[in-house]
C-alpha positions in Angstrom: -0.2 20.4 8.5 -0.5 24.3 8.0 -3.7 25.8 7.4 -2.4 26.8 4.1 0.2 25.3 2.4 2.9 27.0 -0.2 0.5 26.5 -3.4 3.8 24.5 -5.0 3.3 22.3 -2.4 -0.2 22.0 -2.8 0.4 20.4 -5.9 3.1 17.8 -5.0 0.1 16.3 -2.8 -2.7 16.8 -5.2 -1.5 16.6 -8.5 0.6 13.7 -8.1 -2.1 11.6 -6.2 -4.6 11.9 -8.4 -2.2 11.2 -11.4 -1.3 8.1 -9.9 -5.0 6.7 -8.9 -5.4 4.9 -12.4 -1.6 4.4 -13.4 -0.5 0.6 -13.7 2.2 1.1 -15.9 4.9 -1.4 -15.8 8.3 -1.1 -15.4 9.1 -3.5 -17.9 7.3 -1.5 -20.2 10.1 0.4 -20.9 13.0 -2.5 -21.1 14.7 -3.5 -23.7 16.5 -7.0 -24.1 19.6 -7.0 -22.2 21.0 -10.0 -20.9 20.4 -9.9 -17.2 23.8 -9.7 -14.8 24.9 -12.5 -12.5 23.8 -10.9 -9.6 21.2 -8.2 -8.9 22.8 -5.1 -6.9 20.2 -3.0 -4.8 21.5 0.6 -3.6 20.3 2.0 -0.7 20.1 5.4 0.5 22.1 6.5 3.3 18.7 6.6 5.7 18.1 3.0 4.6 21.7 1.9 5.0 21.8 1.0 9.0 22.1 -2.4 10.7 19.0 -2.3 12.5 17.4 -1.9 8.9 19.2 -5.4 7.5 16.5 -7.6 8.4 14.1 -5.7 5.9 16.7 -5.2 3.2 17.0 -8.9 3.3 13.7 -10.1 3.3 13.6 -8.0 0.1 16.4 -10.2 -1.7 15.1 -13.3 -0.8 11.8 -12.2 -2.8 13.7 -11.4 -5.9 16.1 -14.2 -5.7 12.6 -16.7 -5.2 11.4 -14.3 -8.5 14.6 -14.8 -10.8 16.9 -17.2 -9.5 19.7 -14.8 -9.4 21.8 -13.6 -6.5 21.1 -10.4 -4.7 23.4 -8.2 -2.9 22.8 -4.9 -1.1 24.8 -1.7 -2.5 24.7 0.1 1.3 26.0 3.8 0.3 26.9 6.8 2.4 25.7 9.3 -0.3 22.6 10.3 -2.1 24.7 11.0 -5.0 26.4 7.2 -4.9 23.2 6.0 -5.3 21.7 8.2 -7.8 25.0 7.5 -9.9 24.9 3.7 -9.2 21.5 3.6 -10.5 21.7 5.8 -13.2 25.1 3.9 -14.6 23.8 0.5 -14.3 25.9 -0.6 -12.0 23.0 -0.9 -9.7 20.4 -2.5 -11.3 17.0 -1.5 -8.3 17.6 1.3 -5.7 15.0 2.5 -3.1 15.5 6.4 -3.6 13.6 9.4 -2.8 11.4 10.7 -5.6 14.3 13.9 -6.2 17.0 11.0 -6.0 14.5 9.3 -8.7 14.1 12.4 -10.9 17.9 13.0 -11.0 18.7 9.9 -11.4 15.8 9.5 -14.4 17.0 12.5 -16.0 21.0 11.1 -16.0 19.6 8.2 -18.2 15.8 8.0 -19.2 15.9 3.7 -18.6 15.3 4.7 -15.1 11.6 4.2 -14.0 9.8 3.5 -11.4 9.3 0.0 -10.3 6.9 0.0 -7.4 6.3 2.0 -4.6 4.5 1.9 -1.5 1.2 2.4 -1.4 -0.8 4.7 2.0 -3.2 2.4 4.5 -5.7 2.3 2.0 -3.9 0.1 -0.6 -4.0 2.6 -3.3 -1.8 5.5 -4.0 -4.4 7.8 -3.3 -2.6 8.4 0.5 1.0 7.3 -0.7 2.1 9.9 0.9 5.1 10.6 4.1 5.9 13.9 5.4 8.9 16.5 5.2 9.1 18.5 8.4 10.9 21.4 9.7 11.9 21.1 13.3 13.3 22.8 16.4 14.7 21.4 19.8 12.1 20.9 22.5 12.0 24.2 24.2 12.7 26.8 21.3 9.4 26.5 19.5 8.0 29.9 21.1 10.6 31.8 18.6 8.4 30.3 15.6 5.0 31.1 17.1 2.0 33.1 15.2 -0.5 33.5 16.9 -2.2 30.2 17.6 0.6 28.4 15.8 3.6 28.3 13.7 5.8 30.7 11.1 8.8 30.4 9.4 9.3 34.5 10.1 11.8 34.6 12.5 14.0 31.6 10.6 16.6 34.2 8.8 19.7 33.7 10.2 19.1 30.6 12.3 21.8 27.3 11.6 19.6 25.3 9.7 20.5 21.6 8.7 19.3 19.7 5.4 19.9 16.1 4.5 21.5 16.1 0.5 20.4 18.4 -1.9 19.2 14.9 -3.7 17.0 15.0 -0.7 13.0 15.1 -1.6 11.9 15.8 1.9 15.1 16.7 3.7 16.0 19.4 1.1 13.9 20.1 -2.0 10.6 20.7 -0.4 11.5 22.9 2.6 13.5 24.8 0.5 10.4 25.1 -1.8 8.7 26.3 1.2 11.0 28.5 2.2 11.7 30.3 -1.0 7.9 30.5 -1.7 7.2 32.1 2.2 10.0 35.0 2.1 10.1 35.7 -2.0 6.9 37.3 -1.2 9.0 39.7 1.1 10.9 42.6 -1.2 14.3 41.6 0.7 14.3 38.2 -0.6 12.0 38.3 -3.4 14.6 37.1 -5.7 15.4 34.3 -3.0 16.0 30.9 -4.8 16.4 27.3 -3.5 20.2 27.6 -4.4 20.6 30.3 -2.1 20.1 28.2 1.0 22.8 25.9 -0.2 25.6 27.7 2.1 25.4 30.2 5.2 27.2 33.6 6.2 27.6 37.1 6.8 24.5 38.4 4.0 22.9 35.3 3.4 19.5 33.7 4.4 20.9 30.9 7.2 24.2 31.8 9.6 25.3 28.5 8.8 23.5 25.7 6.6 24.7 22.1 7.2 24.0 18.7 5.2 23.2 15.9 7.3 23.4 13.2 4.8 20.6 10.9 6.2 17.5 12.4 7.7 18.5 10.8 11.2 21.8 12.8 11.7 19.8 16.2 10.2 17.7 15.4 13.2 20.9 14.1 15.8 22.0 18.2 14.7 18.9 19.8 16.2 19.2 17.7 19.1 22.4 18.5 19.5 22.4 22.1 18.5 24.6 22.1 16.0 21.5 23.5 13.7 18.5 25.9 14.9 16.3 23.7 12.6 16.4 21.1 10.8 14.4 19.4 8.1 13.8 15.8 8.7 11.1 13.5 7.3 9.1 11.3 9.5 9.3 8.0 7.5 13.2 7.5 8.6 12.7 8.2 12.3 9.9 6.9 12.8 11.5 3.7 14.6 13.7 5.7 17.0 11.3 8.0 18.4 7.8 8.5 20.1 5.0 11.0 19.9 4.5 12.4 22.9 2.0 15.1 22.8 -0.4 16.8 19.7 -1.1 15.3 16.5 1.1 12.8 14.4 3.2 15.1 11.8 1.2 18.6 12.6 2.9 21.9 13.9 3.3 21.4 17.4 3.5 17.9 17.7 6.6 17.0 20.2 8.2 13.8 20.3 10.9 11.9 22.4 13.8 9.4 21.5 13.1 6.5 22.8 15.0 4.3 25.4 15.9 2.1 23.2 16.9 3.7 20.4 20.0 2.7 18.0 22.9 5.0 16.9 22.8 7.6 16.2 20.7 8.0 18.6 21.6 5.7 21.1 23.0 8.7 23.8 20.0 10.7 23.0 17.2 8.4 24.7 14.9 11.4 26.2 15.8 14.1 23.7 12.7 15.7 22.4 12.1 18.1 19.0 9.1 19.8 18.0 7.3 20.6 14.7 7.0 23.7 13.2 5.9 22.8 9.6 4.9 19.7 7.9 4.3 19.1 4.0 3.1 15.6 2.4 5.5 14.2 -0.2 4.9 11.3 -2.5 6.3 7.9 -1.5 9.8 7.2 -2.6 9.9 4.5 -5.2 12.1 1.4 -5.8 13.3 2.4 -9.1 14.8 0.0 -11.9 17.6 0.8 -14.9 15.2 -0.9 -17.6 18.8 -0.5 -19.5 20.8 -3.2 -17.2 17.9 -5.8 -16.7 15.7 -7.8 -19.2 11.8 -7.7 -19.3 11.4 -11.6 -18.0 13.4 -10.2 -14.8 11.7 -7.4 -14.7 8.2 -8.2 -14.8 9.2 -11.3 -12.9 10.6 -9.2 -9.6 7.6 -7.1 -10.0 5.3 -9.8 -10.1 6.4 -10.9 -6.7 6.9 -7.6 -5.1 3.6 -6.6 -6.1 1.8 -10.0 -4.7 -0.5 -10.9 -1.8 2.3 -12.7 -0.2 4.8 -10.0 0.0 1.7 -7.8 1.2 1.3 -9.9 4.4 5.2 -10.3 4.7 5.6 -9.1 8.2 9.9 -8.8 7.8 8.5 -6.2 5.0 5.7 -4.7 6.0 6.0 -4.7 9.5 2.4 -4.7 11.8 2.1 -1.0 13.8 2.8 -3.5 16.8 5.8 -4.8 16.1 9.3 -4.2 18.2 11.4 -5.3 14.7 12.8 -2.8 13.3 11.8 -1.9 9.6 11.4 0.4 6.5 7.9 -0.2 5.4 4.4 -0.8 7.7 1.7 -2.9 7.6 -1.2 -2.1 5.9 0.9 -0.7 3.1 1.8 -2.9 0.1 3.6 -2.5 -3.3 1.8 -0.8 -6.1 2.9 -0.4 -9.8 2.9 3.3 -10.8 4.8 5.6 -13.7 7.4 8.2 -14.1 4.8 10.9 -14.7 3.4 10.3 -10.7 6.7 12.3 -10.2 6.2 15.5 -12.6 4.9 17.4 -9.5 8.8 17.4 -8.1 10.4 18.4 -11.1 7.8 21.1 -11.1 9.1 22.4 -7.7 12.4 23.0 -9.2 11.1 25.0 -12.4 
């Protein structure tokens, strides 16, 4: 990571890991006593969404149909904002969402909490953490260099790509970044998040573009369609390798692997490098306490928060396995609280 990070991001790491070290809040804290549907709907994010990802989603509602005896079905969306709205409305009852896609979501209709999350290697939240990253094209790094390493300087009027503006990693904290490197410049010391939203003749970016999921923000880059984009690691971590420097630091380079699914499956050999990366708190699996009763409640997050889902292998998948998943092994589900998230709201302030 930089040397010295943006102080707002500074405290999306720090203040939110520590506020989460002692939180075991429940989610079922906050229900009330609703009669519980016929069958539990899940939304997933668009990153979450693909085939090679079904295995996971799965193994996830066979745990809560073992939990409750009711029948799960996935809600697979193409949109950050379908899923925040699903959630929000009740007509999903559990969606895996960023923490931004949380906060909106949470602040469309307060029943909206956190039910678990995942926790870093350790087991606690104390490193339940992923990264947001800004990247370039193998090759084009030298027009970001500072010295010994990286800038954002020489990004004005670059195509850059995002992923939603409901995006924690692929939106809201570069932007942050952004905004707090140049509004220290008089040119664009009244620069705001909202002015990276679209590009053009006068503003920040030639041409901003929304990926939608953080693998096509990153199929842009590699495609030069965008300058940079901003891409987390968690969601492509399964289609690509590290292939020189240190995991999720400036400079590291990595290449698509052989093997790699769509989108990426004409890209095998492709390779991006890092020019900034930030740690962001996990993404949560967040319930509508308003659309499910406490015994369901308590009783899914009984079972996702148990030994046995720990060593599931379809859900926490070991570092060496070829399966394709959305959470590693030796991560495990951990209770935590709406306030774990203040620190994003914050960035938006």
């Amino acid at each position: 990571m930089k040397k010295v990070l943006p102080l707002a991001l500074a405290v999306v790491l720090v203040s939110s890991l520590l506020t989460g070290c002692g939180s075991t809040t429940s989610a079922s804290d906050s229900a009330t006593d609703v009669k519980d549907p016929n069958t539990i709907t899940i939304a997933w994010l668009p990153n979450n969404a693909a085939e090679e990802f079904k295995e996971a989603r799965a193994e996830i509602g066979k745990v809560i149909e073992k939990a409750t005896g009711l029948k799960v079905e996935d809600k697979l969306t193409t949109d950050y904002a379908i899923t925040v709205e699903a959630l929000a409305s009740g007509n999903a009852q559990l969606a895996f969402v960023g923490a931004e896609s949380y906060v909106e979501a949470h602040k469309k209709n307060s029943k909206v909490i956190p039910l678990v999350v995942n926790s870093g290697d350790s087991g606690t939240l104390k490193d339940a953490m992923y990264y947001s990253r800004i990247l370039v094209k193998k090759g084009n790094g030298d027009q970001y260099k500072s010295g010994s390493g990286y800038a954002l300087d020489n990004i004005v009027g670059k195509k850059f790509s995002f992923v939603s503006t409901s995006s924690t990693s692929g939106f809201k904290v570069p932007s942050s970044a952004i905004v707090s490197h140049f509004s220290k410049q008089d040119k664009w010391k009244d620069l705001k998040s909202e002015d990276l939203l679209q590009g053009g003749s006068g503003k920040f970016f030639s041409q901003v573009i929304f990926g939608g999921s953080h693998q096509l923000s990153l199929v842009n880059v590699l495609t030069d369609k965008s300058d940079l984009s901003a891409v987390d690691d968690f969601d492509v971590v399964s289609y690509v390798d590290l292939t020189s420097g240190t995991d999720n630091t400036p400079g590291a380079v990595y290449t698509v692997k052989k093997d790699a699914a769509d989108p990426f499956s004409k890209l095998a050999g492709e390779q991006f490098e890092v020019i900034q990366s930030v740690p962001v708190i996990n993404a949560p699996i967040a319930v509508n306490t308003g659309a499910l009763s406490k015994k369901t409640i308590d009783a899914i997050t009984q079972a996702l928060t148990s030994d046995e889902v720990a060593k599931n292998e379809k859900i926490f998948l070991p570092k060496d396995s070829k399966s394709k998943g959305i959470w590693k092994a030796p991560q495990r589900f951990l209770t935590t609280e709406d306030a774990w998230y203040n620190p994003i709201r914050e960035l938006s302030k």
